[in-house]
C-alpha positions in Angstrom: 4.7 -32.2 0.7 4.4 -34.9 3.3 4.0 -38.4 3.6 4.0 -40.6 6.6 4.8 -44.7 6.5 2.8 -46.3 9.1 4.7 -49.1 11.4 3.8 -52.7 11.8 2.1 -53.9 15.3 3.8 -54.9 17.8 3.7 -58.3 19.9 0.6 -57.8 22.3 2.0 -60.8 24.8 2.3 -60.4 28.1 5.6 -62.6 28.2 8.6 -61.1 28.0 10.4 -62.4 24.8 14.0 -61.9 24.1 14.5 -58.7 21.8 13.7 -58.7 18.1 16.4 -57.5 15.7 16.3 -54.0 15.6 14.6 -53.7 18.4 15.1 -52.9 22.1 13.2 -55.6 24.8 10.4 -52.9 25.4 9.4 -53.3 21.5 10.6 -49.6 20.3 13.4 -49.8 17.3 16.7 -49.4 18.0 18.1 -45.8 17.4 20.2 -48.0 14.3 16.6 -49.5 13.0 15.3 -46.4 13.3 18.3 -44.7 11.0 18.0 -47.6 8.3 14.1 -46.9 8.4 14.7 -43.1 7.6 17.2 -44.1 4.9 14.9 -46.3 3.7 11.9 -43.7 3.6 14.0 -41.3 2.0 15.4 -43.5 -1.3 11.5 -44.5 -1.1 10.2 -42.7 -4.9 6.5 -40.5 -4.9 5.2 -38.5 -2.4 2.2 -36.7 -1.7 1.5 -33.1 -3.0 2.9 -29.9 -1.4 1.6 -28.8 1.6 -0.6 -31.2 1.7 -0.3 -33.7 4.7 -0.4 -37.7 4.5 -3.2 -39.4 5.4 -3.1 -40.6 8.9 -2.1 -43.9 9.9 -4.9 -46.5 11.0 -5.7 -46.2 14.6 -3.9 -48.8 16.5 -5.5 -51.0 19.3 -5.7 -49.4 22.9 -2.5 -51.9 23.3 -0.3 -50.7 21.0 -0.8 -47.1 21.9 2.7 -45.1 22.3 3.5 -43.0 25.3 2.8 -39.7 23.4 -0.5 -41.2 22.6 -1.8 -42.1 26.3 -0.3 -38.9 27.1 -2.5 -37.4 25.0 -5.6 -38.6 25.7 -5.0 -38.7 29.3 -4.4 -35.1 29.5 -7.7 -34.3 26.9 -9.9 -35.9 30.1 -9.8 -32.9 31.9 -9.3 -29.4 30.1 -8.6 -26.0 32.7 -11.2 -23.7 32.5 -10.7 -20.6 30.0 -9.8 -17.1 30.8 -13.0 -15.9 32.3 -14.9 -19.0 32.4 -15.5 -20.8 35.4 -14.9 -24.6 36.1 -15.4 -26.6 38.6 -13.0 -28.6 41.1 -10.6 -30.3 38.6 -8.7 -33.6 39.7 -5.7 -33.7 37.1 -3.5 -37.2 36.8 0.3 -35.6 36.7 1.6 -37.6 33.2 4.6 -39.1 32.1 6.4 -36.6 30.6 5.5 -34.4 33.7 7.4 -36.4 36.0 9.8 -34.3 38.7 8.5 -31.2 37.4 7.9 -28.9 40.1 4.3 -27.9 40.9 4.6 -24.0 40.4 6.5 -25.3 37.2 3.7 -27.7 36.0 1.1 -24.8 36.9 3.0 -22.3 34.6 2.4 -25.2 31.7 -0.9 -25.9 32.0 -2.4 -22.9 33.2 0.5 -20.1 31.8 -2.2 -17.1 32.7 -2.3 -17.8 36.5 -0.3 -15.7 38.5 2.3 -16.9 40.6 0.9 -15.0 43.4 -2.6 -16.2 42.9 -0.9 -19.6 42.9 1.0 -19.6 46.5 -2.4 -18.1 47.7 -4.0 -21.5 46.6 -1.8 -23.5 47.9 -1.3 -22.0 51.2 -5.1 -21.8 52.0 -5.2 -25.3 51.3 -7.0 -24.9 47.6 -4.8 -26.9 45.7 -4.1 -30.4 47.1 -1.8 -33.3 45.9 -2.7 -36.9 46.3 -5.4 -35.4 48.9 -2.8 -33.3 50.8 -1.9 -30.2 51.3 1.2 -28.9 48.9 3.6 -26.2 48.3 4.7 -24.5 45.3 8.3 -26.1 45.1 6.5 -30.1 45.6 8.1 -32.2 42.8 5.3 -34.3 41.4 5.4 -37.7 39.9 3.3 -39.5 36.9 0.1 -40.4 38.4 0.0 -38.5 41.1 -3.3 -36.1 41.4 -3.7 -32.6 41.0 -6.8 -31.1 43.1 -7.2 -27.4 41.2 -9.8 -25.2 42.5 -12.1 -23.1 40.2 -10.1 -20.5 38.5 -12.0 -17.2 37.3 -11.3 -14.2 36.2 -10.5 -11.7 38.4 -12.9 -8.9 37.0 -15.6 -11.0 38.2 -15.0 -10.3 41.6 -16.0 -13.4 42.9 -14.6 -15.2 45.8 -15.1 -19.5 46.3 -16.0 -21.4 49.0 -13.6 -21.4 51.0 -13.4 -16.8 50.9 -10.7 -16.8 48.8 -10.8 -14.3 45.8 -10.4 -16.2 43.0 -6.9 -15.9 40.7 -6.4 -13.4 38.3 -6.0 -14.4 34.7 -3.8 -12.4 32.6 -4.8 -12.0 29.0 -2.7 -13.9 26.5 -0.1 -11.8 25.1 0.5 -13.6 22.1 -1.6 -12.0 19.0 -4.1 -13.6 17.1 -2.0 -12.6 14.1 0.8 -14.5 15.4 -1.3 -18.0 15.2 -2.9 -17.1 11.7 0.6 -16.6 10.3 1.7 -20.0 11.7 -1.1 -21.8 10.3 -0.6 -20.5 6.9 2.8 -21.7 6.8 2.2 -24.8 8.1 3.2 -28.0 6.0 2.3 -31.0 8.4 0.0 -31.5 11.8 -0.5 -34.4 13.7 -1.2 -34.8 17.4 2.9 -35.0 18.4 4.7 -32.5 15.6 4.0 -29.3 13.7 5.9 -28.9 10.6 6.5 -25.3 9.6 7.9 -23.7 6.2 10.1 -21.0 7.8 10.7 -18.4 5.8 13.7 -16.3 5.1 14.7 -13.6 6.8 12.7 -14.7 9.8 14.6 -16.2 13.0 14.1 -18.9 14.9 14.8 -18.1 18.2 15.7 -14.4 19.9 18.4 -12.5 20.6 19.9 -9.4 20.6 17.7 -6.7 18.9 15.8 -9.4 17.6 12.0 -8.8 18.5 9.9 -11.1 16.2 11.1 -14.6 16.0 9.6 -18.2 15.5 9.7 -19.2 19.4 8.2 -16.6 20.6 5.5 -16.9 17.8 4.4 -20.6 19.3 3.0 -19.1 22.3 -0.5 -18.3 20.0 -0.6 -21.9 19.3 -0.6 -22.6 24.1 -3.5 -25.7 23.9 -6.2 -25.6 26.4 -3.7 -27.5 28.7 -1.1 -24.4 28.5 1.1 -26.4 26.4 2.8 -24.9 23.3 4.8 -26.6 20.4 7.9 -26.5 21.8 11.5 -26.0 19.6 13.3 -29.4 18.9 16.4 -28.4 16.4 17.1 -25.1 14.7 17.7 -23.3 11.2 19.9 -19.9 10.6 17.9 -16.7 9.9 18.4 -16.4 6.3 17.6 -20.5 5.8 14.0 -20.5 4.6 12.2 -24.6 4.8 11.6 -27.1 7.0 11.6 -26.6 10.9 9.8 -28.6 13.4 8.4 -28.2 16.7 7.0 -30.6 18.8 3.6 -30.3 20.4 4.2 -32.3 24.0 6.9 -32.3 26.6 7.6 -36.0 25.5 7.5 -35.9 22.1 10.3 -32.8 22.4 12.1 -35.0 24.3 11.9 -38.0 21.8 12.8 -35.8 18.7 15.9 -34.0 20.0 16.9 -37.1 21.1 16.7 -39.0 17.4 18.5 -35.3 16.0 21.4 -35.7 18.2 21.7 -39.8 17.6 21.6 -38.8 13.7 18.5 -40.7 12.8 17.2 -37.7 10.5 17.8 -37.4 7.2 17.7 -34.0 5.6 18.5 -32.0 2.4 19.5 -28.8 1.9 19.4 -27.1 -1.7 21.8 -23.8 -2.7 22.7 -22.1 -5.1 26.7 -21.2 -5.7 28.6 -19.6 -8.1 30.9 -21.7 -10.3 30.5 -25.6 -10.7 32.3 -27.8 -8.1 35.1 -30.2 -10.5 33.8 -33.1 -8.7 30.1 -33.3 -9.1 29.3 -35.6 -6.3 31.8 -35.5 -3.4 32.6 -35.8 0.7 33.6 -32.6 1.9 34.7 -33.8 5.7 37.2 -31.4 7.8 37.1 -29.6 11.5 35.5 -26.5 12.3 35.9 -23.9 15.0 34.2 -20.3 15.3 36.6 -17.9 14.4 38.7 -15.7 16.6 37.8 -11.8 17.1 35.1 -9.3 17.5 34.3 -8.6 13.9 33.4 -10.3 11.1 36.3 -13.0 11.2 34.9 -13.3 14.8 31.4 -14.6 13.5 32.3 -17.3 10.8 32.7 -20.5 11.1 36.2 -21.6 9.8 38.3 -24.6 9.2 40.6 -25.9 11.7 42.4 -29.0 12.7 41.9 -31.8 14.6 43.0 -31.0 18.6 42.3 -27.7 17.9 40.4 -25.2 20.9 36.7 -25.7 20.2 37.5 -28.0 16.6 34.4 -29.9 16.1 34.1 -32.6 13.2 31.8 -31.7 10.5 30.7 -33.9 7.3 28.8 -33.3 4.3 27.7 -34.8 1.9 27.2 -32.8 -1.7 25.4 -33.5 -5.4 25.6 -31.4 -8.3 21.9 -31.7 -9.6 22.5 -28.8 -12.1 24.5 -26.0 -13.6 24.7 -23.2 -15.9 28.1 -23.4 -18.1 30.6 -22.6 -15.5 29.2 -19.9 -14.0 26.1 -21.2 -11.5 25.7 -24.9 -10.1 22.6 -25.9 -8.2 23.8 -28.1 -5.3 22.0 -30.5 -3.2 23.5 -30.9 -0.1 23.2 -33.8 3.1 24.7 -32.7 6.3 25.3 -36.3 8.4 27.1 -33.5 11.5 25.3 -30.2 12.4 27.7 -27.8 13.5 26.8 -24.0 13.2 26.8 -22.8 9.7 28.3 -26.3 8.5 26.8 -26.0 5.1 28.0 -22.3 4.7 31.6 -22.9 5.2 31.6 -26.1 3.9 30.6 -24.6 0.3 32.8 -21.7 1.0 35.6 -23.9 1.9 35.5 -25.8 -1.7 35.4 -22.7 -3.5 32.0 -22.1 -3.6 30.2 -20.2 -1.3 26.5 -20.1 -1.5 25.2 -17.1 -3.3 24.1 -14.2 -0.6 25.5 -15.5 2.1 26.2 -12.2 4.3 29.4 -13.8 6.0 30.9 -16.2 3.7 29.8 -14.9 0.3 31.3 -11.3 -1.6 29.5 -10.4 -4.2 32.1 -8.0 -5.5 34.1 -11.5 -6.3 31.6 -12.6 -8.4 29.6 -12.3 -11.9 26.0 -13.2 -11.4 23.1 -13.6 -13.9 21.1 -10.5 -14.1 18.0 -10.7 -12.1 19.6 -12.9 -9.3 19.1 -10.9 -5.6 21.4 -10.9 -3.2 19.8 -12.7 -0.3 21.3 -16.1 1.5 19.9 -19.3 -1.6 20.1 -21.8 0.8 17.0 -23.5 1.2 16.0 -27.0 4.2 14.4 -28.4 1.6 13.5 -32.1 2.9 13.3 -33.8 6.4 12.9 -37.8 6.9 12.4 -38.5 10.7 11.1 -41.1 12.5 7.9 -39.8 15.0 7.6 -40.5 18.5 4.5 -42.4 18.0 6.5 -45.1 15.3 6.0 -43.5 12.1 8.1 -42.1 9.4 7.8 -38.7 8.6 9.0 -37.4 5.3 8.4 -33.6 4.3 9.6 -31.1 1.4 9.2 -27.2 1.3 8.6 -25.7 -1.7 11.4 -23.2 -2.8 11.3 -19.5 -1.2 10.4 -16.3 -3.6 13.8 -15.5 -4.3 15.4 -18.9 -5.1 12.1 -19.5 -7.0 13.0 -16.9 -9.1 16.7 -17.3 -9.4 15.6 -20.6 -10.5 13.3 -19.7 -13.2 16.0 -17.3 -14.4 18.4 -20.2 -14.6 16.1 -23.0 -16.1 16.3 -24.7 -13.2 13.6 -27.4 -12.5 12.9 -28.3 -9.4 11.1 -31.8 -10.2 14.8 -32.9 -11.6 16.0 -36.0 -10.0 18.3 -35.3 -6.9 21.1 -37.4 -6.9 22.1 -36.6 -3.1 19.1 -39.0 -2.4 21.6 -42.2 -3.4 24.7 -40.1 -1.4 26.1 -42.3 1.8 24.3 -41.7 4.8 27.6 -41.6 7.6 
């Protein structure tokens, strides 16, 4: 489910006026506004369906358009030709968020089938020009500058442009058209800077070793006509199915993984563990350091002291919302740090380590239900965060098929109220 909270206008005056409360002298909230805005959204009761996005906000004035915006429709001007299609002479404005990128660099983005080769043949001969002069591959461009490109055809064609050159080869895309149906169909929100995903378990977020199939390498399907892709902005373990959010332009990346590290997102994280906590609604705030050693011990997270090599603080915030006797609690859980595995070892540390969890969880140490399967319950269930453009964005994934059924087992409903929502934020 999603639901967006449109922003007021801003002051259309061309006089500079000292700085509103909350806000910074260019008009944009503080990072502090924007943190009491999120906690505000997120205590805020009702919300649209599932999957379902919120209506869009009303379109704002021409002067009260956001950076993102102009981006946007600056760069939707001029569109490169398709593989195989020809276009003619293109004059591209370099944007904002393209500033010092290097030309070969800002080729590779918007035109990521053109071969490098192809390109320094352009730009030797004199084909691609910037600001009317010749340029080489390493130029560093800045916003408003102008981008001559040449028609750019497929190869097989055979055909050769004006000036004798053959024209640059196009490599087919690579990415499958599988890979952008299955992206769609877990998509929860869209909107011209973000796209929300329900990732789900078992599928990872980024490579590494012997890991072939994984989120990031899924977004190329999505490349735009201008050879931009949605672009990674924070990340979620492997076995965490829920929320995950890319962003689809160079500045709106920039703009979320700023407001994740400055803490303005709220989010919520539900698990199952074994046992019921004493204290229903706690703090659980200590250090945490990977652990030392090639095997297992080597991979966790584990609990260290302050001053400690590689200690960093972690906090988080925990709610009982339900339980089953003694045996299984359903926790609700709001990290305000995000340090690797966090939740895991924080549940593990009080004694409760979520159920499945393939490094912090043995199986053999506990009684489960019948019916309950042995794979990681922890679920990123919600995610309040303001957007680049101004507006709130709050969005919930549903519960994956094996919590869903855990659940069900345990007469669990997942409409109950979740008191983590009145937890502190810091």
């Amino acid at each position: 489910m999603a639901q967006r909270t449109p922003r007021g206008p801003k002051s259309t005056s061309g006089s500079r006026r000292p700085a509103a409360p909350g806000k910074r002298p260019d008009g944009k909230p503080t990072r502090a506004a924007q943190r009491s805005a999120a906690s505000a959204a997120f205590r805020k009761p009702g919300s649209a369906s599932a999957g379902k996005p919120a209506p869009k906000a009303a379109a704002k004035p021409a002067a009260h358009r956001t950076l993102v915006e102009k981006s946007v429709e600056l760069s939707s001007r001029v569109l490169p030709a398709l593989p195989g299609k020809a276009a003619g002479v293109q004059a591209i404005p370099v944007r904002d968020a393209e500033e010092g990128l290097r030309l070969d660099r800002w080729f590779k983005e918007r035109f990521p089938a053109l071969a490098f080769g192809h390109l320094q043949k352009l730009c030797r001969t004199g084909q691609i020009r910037v600001d009317g002069a010749r340029a080489k591959t390493a130029t560093r461009l800045s916003a408003g500058m102008v981008v001559r490109v040449p028609p750019l055809k497929d190869e097989s064609e055979g055909a050769e442009d004006e000036e004798g050159v053959a024209a640059p080869a196009v490599r087919k895309p690579s990415a499958s058209d599988k890979d952008a149906e299955f992206l769609r169909s877990i998509t929860i929100y869209e909107d011209r800077d973000v796209l929300v995903l329900n990732k789900p378990f078992g599928l990872a977020v980024q490579g590494g070793s012997g890991t072939v199939r994984h989120v990031d390498g899924m977004l190329a399907a999505l490349t735009d006509r201008s050879g931009q892709k949605p672009r990674l902005v924070h990340r979620i373990d492997k076995d965490t199915a829920g929320v995950l959010v890319t962003a689809k332009t160079r500045l709106a990346a920039s703009e979320l993984a700023r407001t994740f590290r400055s803490r303005a997102a709220r989010k919520v994280y539900w698990a199952l563990a074994p046992g019921v906590p004493r204290v229903k609604q706690g703090r659980i705030s200590t250090y945490l350091a990977k652990g030392e050693g090639d095997g297992p011990e080597g991979e966790r997270m584990q609990v260290a002291s302050h001053g400690d090599a590689g200690a960093s603080h972690a906090l988080t915030y925990y709610a009982v919302v339900d339980q089953v006797g003694q045996k299984m609690a359903w926790l609700s859980l709001k990290p305000v740090t995000g340090r690797t595995h966090q939740l895991r070892a924080h549940c593990a540390h009080i004694g409760h380590p979520i159920v499945g969890d393939p490094k912090y969880f043995n199986i053999e140490n506990w009684e489960l239900p019948g019916g309950i399967q042995n794979r990681l319950h922890l679920l990123a269930r919600r995610l309040v965060i303001p957007l680049p453009s101004g507006d709130m964005l709050d969005v919930s994934a549903p519960l994956p098929p094996h919590m869903q059924q855990s659940w069900n087992l345990l007469g669990f409903d997942a409409s109950e109220y979740d008191p983590i929502i009145d937890a502190p934020e810091d």
